[in-house]
N, C-alpha and C positions, 0 to 999 in steps of 0.2 A: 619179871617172868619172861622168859625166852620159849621161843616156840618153836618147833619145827620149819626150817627154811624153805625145803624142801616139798612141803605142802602147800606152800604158795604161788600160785601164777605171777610170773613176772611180766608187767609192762614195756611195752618196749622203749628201751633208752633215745633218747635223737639229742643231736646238738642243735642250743638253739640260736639263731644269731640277732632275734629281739626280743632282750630281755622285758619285765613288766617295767612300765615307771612308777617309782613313788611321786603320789597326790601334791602338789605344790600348798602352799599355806593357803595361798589366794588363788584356786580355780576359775578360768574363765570358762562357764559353758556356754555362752552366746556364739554365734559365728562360728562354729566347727566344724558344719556343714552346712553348705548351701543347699543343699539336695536331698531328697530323699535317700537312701542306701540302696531302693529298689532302681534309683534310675540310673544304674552305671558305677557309681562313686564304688570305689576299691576301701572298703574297707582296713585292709592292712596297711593302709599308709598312717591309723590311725593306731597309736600305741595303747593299751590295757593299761589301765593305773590301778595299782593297789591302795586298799584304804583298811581301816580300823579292822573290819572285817576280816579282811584278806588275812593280816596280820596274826588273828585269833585262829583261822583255820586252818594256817599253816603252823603253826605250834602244833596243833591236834593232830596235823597231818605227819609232821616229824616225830611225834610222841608217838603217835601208831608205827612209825618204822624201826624208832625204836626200841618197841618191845619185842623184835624179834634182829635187832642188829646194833647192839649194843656200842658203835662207832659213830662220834656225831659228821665225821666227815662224811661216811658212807652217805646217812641218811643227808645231810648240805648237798651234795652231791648228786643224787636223787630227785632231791625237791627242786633243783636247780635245773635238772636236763625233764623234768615231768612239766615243769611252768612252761615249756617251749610248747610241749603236745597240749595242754590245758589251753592256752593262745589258741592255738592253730583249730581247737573245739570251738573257740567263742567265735573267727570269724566263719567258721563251719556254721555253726548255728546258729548267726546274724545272718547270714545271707541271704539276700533278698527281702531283708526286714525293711520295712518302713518307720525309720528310726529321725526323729526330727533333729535338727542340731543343739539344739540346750538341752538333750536329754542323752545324747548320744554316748558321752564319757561315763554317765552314769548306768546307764542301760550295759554298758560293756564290763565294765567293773561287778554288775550284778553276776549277767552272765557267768563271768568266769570265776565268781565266789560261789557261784551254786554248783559249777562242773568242778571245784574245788570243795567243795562239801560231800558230792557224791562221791568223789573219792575217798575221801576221810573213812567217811558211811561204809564202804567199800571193803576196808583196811578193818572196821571195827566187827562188820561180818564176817570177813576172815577170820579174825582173832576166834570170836565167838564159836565158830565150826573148828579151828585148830584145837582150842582150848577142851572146848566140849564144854563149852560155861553161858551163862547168861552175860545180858550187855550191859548190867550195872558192877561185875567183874574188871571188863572189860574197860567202860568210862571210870573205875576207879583207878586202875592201873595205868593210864591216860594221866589224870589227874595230877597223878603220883611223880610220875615223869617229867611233868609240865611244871610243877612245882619246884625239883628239881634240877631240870636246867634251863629254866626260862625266869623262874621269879629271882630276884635279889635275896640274898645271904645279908641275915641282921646283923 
C-alpha cells in the first residue's frame, strides 16, 4: 500500500560522522566511567551500541518507510542519515544524567531504542491519519513487509 508522500512531514536529513556500534559478544560494562555524567564527563566520546532491540525497531522502522517509498536504498538511506539525529537525541537527553559506569552502555542503548520507537510510533500514526485506517491495518502492512524483505526465503 503506497500513500501519499506529500502528506508527510519530512525530517530533517544530517550527515552523520558517528555511526551506532554493534554490541561485541563479550561487553565489558565495568570501568566505562569513572565519573558520574553530571560531573563534566562528555558524553559523546562514548559511542551508542545497538543490540537485539535496536535491530527489531529498525526493521519496523524501514517497513514503515516503506509503505510509502517503495525503494530499499531510499529507505537504507534514511535510516542511515536519522541514526546520526536519534545519537545526537540520546546524548541530548543524557545530559546531566547521573549514569554510573556498569550501567552507562546500557542505559544508552535504552535510550536510544526508546527515541527509536517513537519514531516508529510516529511513522505508524502517520500511516493511520494518511490511510484513514485503524493501527491494526497498519501493523498488518508492517508485518507484511517485514516478512518480506527481512525474513529468509525457504
Amino acid at each position: 500500500m503506497i500513500i501519499d508522500e506529500s502528506n508527510i512531514e519530512k525530517k530533517p536529513e544530517s550527515i552523520c560522522s558517528f555511526p551506532l556500534q554493534e554490541a561485541p559478544n563479550n561487553p565489558q560494562t565495568t570501568g566505562l566511567l569513572s565519573e558520574s555524567a553530571s560531573t563534566g564527563i562528555n558524553l559523546r566520546e562514548f559511542p551508542v551500541y545497538e543490540d537485539n532491540v535496536t535491530n527489531v525497531l529498525g526493521q519496523r522502522w524501514i517497513a514503515c518507510y516503506l509503505l510509502y517509498d517503495w525503494t530499499p536504498q531510499h529507505a537504507d538511506n534514511a535510516f542511515c542519515n536519522n541514526k546520526c539525529m536519534w545519537v545526537e537525541q540520546v546524548y541530548k537527553k543524557l545530559e546531566g544524567t547521573v549514569i554510573d559506569a556498569v550501567s552507562l552502555r546500557a542505559v544508552m542503548t535504552d535510550t536510544f531504542n526508546q527515541i527509536l520507537l517513537e519514531d516508529v510510533e510516529d511513522f505508524i500514526q502517520t500511516h493511520m491519519r494518511v490511510w484513514k485506517c485503524d493501527r491494526s491495518t497498519v501493523e498488518f502492512q508492517v508485518a507484511k513487509t517485514i516478512a518480506e524483505i527481512f525474513v529468509e526465503k525457504e
